[in-house]
C-alpha positions in Angstrom: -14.5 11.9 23.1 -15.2 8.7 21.1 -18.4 7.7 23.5 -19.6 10.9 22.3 -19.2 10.5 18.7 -21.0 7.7 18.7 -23.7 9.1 20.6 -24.1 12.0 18.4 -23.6 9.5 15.2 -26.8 7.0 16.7 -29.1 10.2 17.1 -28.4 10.9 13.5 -29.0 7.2 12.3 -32.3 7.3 14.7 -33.9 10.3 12.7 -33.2 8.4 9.6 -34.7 5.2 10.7 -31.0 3.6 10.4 -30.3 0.4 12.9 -26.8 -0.4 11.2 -24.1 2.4 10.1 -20.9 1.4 8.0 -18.0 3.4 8.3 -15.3 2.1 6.0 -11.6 3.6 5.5 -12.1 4.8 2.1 -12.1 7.7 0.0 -14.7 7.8 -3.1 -11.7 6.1 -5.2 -11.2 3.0 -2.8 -7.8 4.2 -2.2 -5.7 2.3 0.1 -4.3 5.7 2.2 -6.9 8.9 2.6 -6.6 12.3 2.7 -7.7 13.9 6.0 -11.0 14.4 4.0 -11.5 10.9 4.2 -10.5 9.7 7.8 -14.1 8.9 9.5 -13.8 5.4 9.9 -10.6 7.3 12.4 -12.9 9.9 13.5 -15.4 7.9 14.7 -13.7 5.3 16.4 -10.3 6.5 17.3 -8.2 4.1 15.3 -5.4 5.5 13.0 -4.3 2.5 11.2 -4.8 2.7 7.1 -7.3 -0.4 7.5 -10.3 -1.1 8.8 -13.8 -1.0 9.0 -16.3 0.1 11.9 -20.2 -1.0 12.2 -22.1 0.9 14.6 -25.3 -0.1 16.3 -27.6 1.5 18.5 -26.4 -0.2 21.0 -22.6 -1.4 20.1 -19.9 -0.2 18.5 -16.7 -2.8 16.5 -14.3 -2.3 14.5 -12.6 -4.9 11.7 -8.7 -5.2 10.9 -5.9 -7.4 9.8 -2.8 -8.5 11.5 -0.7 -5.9 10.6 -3.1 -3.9 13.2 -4.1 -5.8 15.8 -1.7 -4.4 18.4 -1.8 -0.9 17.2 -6.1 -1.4 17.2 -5.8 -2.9 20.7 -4.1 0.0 22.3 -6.1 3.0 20.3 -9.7 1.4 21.1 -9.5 1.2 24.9 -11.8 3.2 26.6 -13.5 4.2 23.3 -16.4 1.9 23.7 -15.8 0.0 20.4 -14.5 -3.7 20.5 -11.6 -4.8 18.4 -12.9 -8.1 16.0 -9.5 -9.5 14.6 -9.8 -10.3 11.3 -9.3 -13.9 10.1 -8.8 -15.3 13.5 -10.5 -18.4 15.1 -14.5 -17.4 15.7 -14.0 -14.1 14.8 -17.2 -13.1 12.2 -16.4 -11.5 8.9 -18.1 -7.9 8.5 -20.7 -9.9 6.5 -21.3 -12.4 9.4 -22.1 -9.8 11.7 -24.1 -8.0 9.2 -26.4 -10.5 9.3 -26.8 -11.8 13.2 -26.9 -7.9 13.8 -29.6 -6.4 11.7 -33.2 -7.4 11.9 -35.9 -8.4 10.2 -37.2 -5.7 7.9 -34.0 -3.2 9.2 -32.1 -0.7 7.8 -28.2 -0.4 6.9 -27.0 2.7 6.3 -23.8 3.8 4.6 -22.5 6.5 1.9 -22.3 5.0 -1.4 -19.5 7.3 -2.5 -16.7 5.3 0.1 -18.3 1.8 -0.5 -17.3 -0.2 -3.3 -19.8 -1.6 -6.3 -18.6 -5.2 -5.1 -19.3 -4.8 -0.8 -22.4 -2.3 -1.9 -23.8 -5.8 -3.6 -23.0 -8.1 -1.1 -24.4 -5.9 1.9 -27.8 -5.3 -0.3 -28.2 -9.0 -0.3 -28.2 -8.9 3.2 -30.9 -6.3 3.5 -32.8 -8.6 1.0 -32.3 -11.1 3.0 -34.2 -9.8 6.0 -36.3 -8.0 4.0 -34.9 -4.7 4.5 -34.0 -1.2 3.2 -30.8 0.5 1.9 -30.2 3.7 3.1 -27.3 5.2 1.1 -27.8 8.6 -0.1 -26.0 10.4 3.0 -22.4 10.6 5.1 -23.7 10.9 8.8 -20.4 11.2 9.8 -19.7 14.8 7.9 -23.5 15.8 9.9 -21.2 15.6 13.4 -17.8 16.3 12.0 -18.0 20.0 12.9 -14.3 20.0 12.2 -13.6 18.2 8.8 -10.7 19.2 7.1 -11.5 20.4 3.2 -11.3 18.2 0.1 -7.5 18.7 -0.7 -6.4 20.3 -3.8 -2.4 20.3 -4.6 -0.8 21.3 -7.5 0.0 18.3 -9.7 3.0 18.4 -12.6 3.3 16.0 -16.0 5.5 13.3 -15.8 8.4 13.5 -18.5 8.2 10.8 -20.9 12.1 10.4 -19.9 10.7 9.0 -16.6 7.7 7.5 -17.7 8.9 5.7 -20.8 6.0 6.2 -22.2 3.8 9.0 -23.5 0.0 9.7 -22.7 -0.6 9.0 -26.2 0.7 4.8 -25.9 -1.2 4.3 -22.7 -4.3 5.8 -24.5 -3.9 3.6 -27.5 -3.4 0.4 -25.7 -5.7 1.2 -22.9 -8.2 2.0 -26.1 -7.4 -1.4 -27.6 -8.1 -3.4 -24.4 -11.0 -1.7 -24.1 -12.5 -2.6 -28.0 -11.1 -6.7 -27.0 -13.7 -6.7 -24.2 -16.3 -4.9 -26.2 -16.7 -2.2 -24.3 -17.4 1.2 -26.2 -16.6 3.2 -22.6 -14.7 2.7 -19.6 -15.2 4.2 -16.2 -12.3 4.6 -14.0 -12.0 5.8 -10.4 -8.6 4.6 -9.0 -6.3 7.3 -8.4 -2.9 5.3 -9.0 -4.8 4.6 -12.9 -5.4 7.9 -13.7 -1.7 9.1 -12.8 -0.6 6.3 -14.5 -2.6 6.9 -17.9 -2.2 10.4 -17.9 1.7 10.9 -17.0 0.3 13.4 -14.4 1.2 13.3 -10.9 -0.4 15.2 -8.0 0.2 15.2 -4.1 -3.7 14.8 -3.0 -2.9 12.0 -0.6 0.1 12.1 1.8 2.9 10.5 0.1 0.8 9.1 -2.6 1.1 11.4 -5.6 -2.1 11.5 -6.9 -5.2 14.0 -8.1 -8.6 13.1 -6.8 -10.6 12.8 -9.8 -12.4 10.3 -12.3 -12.1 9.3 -16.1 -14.3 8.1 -18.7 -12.6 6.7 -21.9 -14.1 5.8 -24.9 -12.7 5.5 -28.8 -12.9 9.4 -29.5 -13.3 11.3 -26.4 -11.1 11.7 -23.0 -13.2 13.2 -20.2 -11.4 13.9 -16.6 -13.3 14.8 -14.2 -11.4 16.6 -11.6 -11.0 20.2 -9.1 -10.2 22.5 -12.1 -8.8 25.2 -9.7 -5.9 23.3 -9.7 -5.4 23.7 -13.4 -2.5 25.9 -14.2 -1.7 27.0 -18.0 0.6 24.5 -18.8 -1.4 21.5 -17.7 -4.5 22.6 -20.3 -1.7 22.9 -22.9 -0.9 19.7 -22.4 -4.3 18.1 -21.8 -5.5 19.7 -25.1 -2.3 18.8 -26.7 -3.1 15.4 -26.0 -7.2 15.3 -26.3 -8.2 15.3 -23.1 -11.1 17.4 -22.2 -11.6 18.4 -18.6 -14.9 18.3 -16.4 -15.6 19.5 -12.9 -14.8 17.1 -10.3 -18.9 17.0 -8.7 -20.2 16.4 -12.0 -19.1 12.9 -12.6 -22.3 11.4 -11.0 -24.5 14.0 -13.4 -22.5 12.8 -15.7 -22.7 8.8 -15.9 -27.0 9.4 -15.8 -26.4 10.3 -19.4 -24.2 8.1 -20.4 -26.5 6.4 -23.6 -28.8 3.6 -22.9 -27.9 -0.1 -23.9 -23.9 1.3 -24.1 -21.8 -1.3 -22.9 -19.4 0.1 -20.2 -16.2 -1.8 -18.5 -15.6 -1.1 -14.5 -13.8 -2.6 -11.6 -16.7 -3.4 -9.1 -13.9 -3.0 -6.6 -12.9 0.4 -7.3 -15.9 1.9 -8.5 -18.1 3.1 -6.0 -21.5 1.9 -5.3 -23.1 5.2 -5.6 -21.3 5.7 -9.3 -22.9 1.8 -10.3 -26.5 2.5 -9.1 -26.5 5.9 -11.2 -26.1 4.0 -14.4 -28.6 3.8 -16.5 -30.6 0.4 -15.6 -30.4 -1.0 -19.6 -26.5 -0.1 -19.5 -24.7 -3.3 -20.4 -22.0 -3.6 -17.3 -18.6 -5.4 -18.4 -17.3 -6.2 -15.1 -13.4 -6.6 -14.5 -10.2 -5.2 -13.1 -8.9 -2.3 -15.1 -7.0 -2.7 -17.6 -4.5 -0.2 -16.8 -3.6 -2.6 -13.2 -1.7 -5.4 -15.2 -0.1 -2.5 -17.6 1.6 -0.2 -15.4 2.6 -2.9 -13.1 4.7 -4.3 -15.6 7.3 -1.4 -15.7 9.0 -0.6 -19.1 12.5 -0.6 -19.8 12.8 2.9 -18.7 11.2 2.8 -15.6 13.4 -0.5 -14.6 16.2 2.2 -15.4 15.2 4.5 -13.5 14.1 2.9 -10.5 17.7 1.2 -10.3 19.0 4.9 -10.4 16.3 5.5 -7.4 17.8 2.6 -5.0 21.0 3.5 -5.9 20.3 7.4 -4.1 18.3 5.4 -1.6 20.9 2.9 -0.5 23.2 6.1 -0.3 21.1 7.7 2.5 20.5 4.6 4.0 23.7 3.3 4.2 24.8 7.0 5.8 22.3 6.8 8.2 23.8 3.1 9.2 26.9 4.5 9.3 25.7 7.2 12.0 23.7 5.3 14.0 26.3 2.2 14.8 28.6 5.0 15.5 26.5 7.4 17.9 24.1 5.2 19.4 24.9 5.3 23.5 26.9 8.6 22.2 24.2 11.1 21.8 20.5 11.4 22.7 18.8 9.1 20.4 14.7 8.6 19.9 12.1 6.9 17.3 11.5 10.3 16.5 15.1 11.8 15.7 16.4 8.8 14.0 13.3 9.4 11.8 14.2 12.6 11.2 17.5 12.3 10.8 17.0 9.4 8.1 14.5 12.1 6.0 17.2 14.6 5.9 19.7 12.1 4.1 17.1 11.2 1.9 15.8 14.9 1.3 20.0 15.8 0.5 19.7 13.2 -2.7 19.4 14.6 -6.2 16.0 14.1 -7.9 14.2 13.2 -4.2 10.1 14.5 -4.2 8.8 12.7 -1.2 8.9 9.9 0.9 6.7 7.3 0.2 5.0 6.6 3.2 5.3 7.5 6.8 8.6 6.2 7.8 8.2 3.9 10.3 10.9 4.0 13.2 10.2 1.3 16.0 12.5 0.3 18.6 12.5 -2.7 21.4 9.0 -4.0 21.9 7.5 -1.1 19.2 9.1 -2.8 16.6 6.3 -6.0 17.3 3.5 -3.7 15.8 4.1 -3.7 12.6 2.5 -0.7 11.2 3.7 1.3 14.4 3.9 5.3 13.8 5.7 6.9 16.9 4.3 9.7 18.1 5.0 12.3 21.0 3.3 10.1 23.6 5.2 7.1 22.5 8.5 8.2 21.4 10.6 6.2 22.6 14.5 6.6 23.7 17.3 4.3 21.9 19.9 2.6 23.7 22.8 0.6 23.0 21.1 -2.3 23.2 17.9 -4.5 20.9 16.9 -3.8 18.2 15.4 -0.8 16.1 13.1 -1.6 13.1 13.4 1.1 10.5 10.7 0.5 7.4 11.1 3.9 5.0 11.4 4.9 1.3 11.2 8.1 -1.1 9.7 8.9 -4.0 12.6 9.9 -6.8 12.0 11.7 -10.4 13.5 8.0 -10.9 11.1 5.6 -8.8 9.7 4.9 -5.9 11.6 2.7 -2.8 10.5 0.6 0.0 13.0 -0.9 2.3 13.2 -2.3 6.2 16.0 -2.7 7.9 16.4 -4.0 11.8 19.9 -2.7 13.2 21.3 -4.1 16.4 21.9 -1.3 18.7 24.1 -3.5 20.7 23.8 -6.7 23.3 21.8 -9.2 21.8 20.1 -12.8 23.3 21.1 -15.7 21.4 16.8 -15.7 20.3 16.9 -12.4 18.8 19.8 -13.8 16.8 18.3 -16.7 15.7 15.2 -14.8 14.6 17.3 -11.9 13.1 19.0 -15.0 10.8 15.8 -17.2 10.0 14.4 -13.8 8.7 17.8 -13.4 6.7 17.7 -16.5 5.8 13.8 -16.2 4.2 14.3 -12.5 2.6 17.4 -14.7 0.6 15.6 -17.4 -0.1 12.9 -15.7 -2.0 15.2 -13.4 -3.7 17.0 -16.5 -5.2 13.9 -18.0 -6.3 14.1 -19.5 -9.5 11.0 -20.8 -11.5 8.7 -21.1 -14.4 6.9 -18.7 -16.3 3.0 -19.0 -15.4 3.7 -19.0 -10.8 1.7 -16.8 -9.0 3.7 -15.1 -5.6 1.2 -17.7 -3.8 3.2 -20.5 -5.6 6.8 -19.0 -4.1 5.6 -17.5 -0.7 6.9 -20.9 0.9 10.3 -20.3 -0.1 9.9 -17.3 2.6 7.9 -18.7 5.0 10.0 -22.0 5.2 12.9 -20.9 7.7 10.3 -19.9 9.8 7.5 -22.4 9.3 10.2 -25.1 10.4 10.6 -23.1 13.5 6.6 -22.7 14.7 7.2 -19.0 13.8 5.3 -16.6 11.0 4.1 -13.4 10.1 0.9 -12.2 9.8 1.1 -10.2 6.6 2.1 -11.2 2.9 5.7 -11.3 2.3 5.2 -8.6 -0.6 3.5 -6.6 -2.5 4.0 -4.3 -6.0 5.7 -1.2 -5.9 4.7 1.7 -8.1 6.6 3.9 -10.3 6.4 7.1 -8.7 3.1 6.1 -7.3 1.5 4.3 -4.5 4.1 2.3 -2.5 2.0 -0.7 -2.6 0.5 -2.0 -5.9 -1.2 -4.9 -7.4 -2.3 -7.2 -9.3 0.8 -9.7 -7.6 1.9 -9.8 -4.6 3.7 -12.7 -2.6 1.0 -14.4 0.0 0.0 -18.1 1.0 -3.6 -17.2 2.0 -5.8 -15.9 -0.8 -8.0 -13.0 -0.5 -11.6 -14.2 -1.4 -12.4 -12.1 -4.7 -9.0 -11.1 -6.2 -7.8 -13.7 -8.5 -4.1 -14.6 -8.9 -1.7 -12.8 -11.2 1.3 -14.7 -12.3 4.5 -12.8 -12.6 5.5 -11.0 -15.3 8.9 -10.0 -16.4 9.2 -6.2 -15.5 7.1 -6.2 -12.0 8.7 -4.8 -9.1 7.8 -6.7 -6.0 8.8 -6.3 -2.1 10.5 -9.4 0.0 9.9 -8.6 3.4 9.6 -11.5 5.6 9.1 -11.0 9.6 9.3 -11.6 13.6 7.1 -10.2 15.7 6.7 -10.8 19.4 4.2 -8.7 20.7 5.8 -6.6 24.0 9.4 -7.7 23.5 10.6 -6.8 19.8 10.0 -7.5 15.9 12.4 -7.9 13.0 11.7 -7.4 9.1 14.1 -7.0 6.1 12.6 -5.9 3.1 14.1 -5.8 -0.4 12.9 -5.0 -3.7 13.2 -7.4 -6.7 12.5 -7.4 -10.4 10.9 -10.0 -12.3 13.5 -11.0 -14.9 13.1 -13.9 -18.0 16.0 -16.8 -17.8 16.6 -19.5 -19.7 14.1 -21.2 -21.9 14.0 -24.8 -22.9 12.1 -27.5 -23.4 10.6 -26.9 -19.8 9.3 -23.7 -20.7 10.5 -19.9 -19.6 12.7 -20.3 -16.5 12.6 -17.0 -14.3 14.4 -15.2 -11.9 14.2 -12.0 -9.3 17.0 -9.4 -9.6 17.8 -7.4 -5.9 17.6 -3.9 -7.0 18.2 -2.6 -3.1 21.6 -1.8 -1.9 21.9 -1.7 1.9 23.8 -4.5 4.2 21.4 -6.8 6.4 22.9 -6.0 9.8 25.9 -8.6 10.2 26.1 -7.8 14.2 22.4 -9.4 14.6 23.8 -12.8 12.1 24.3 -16.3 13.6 26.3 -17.6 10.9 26.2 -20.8 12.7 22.5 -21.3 11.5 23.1 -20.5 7.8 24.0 -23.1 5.2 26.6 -22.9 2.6 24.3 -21.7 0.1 23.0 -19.4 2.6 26.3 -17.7 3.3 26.8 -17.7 -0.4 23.9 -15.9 -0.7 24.6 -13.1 1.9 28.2 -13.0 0.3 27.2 -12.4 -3.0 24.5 -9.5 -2.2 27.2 -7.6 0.0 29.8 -7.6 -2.7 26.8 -5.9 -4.8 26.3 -3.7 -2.6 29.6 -2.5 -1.6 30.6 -2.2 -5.2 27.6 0.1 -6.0 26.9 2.2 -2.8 30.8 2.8 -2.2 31.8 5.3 -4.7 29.2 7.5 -3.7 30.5 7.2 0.3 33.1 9.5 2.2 36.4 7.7 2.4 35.5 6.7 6.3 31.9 5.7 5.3 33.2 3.3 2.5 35.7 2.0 5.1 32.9 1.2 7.4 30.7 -0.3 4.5 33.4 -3.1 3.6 33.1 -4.0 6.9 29.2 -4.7 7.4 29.6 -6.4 3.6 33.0 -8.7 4.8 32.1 -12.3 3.8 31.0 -14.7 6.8 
């Protein structure tokens, strides 16, 4: 099937006079998930994961992705004709590296300019110039073969009560207005999804489990344009638009649109979130003020009400969490058990809780050796059958009217080697560690990543992902500008933490064909004390659910350690029990006893 995608693709790139075709995994908002719209870069080459980028020849066919994929890639890609290039390893050649030993002198690279950032539309032009080339950026061959293509979606979208939000349409304008006139920009252009939701208190369902509405904004002083599918419209959402001055345009006529903007105005964009296609239909004398959005830094730093709220959320969470603990270490070896049911069973709990919309990404349910890939997504084929033994890797969360939560847990399903123990501690011992992190105002998560790292750095052992990202607020599960990594992306400058950012701790183990472990906890950024050293800060836990005490080796953990542990199970007994059965909270003092 894949072979003869490809063949079809390379007779479309052969009328056009194309020798290289990029197919990246984007939408025209360089969203991290896609709707089913979007999914060519899966189309073409077979791989599912939400990363990734394929370059097709007329002759070859590879495909780029991180760590978090390379098992999942691996598997998917055999037999397609298309050869796995792991990203970041030893001798492996960026996308740009093999941009350049693949196309020739006076070539042509091919790609649609609507799913390609401003930023990698630049840098793969200078490679054409380099060989003296031509751009050829106008179409998407891959809708020419896609017979099959599902539709541009178009859910329903609701406003977001300032009671959740904590603050109103008319704030975010104001300040995203003010930030705007400090750069000297008289309009802003803005294509990210999660920013629009944000700014307008509106929230859609147009990607799964990411509740957004596919659509652009310009902003200037006076005028609010949005840009977006206006079937989807209702009544009450143009009350509210024109209560609030914001005029609506059709979705298609956003390019039309930016050719008029007026010569010489000076306009601030993200080169990479904007589109390429959106950049080049500027006019050429438009003065370009090139930065992240504004809107990034502000609606990662949550208000008081959406710190609130989102405490309210893990509180439901940890309730269907903890019940779905407490049915599993009681019916595992009991009843039929797979990946699948466990899944299922988990989104039921979570669907029973007051205020739940969604969950907030596929859940992913992993047992034994599945649990080593860490974006795994079980499917028929794979679906495996739990026994009373290993370990099964559950990484899930929900969207709630009150916030949006992202958790892991690995529960022992019974006998255990003394390794997996050791790992199951060491990646205790890390998740702690970080979420008792104290430090100065002004660190970046690249200056506390260590702290996580260390129990397993001292044992030859990592993970090949960051150890935690932003969380939005009824939003997309993973958000920027900080995150908690060692390496540095090239391009994305470091954002020190702020008091009010909500940021995962998810350290890992991952032996590839035997099993993997994760715990992952949420923490807000908090202020301490301040003294002559400057502002001291700390992370508050806001997730409630006991790290598996039959996996612990309590041998391995220091005083501290154990203090640690000890202190986050009273929390969490104390808040989840109350909301238990009388048998349930029984069973939760035990997996919180002190060790």
């Amino acid at each position: 099937m894949i072979p003869e995608r490809l063949e079809r693709l390379r007779q479309e790139m052969e009328k056009r006079g194309i020798d290289v075709y990029i197919v990246p995994t984007a939408d025209f908002h360089q969203s991290e998930y896609v709707g089913e719209h979007f999914k060519a870069r899966a189309f073409i080459t077979g791989f599912t994961g939400s990363a990734g980028t394929a370059i097709i020849t007329k002759t070859e066919a590879g495909l780029w992705t991180d760590g978090r994929y390379f098992v999942q890639a691996g598997l998917q890609l055999r037999g397609t004709t298309v050869t796995l290039y792991k990203m970041g390893e030893e001798g492996v050649p960026t996308v740009e590296e093999h941009l350049r030993n693949t196309l020739k002198e006076g070539g042509c690279l091919g790609f649609d300019g609507r799913v390609v950032s401003t930023k990698e539309g630049r840098e793969f032009a200078a490679i054409v110039s380099e060989k003296s080339g031509s751009l050829y950026t106008r179409e998407d061959l891959v809708d020419l073969i896609w017979s099959s293509r599902p539709p541009l979606s178009r859910e329903p979208m609701t406003v977001l009560d300032e009671k959740y939000a904590g603050k109103s349409i008319g704030d975010k304008l104001a300040a995203l207005r003010r930030a705007m006139k400090d750069k000297g920009a008289q309009e802003h252009l803005i294509s990210s999804l999660y920013d629009i939701a944000w700014l307008l208190n509106i929230r859609g369902g147009d990607i799964r489990h990411v509740p957004v509405v596919l659509s652009y904004l310009s902003l200037t002083q006076d005028r609010c344009l949005w840009f977006l599918q206006k079937e989807i419209v209702t009544e009450k959402i143009q009350a509210y638009l024109d209560e609030n001055g914001v005029e609506i345009r059709s979705y298609d006529e956003f390019y039309d649109y930016v050719r008029t903007i007026p010569q010489g105005t000076a306009v601030l964009l993200d080169p990479s979130v904007i589109n390429y296609r959106i950049c080049t239909s500027l006019p050429e004398n438009t003065k370009l003020i090139e930065a992240q959005d504004p809107s990034v830094l502000m609606r990662s730093v949550k208000n008081e009400t959406e710190v609130e709220n989102t405490r309210k959320a893990h509180v439901k969470d940890a309730v269907a969490m903890c019940k779905f603990m407490y049915w599993l270490k009681n019916n595992i070896g009991k009843i039929p058990m797979t990946e699948i049911s466990v899944s299922d069973y988990l989104e039921g709990l979570r669907r029973e809780q007051e205020g739940f919309l969604d969950l907030s990404f596929d859940t992913i349910s992993a047992y034994a050796e599945h649990g080593a890939i860490c974006h795994y997504s079980a499917a028929p084929e794979s679906n495996k059958e739990l026994h009373p033994e290993g370990f099964l890797l559950v990484d899930s969360g929900g969207h709630y009217l009150e916030g949006t939560t992202d958790i892991t847990r690995t529960f022992a399903l019974g006998e255990l080697t003394e390794e997996m123990r050791a790992n199951f501690t060491r990646v205790c011992r890390a998740n702690m560690n970080l979420a008792n992190a104290r430090f100065l105002y002004g660190c970046t998560g690249r200056n506390l990543d260590y702290i996580a790292r260390e129990p397993l750095w001292e044992a030859g052992l990592d993970y090949k992902h960051g150890t935690g990202h932003g969380v939005g607020y009824v939003l997309n599960v993973h958000e920027g500008p900080q995150s908690f990594r060692w390496k540095l992306v090239p391009g994305t400058p470091e954002q020190c933490l702020e008091e009010g950012m909500i940021t995962t701790d998810e350290p890992g183990i991952y032996l590839e064909g035997r099993y993997g472990i994760r715990t992952e906890n949420e923490l807000v950024c908090r202020k301490g004390e301040k003294n002559e050293y400057g502002q001291f800060m700390y992370f508050e836990n806001i997730t409630y659910v006991p790290i598996d005490l039959d996996a612990i080796d309590p041998e391995q953990i220091t005083g501290t350690e154990k203090r640690r542990l000890n202190e986050y199970h009273a929390r969490v007994y104390e808040t989840i029990a109350p909301y238990l059965t009388e048998e349930e909270a029984l069973w939760l003092k035990k997996y919180t006893r002190a060790i």
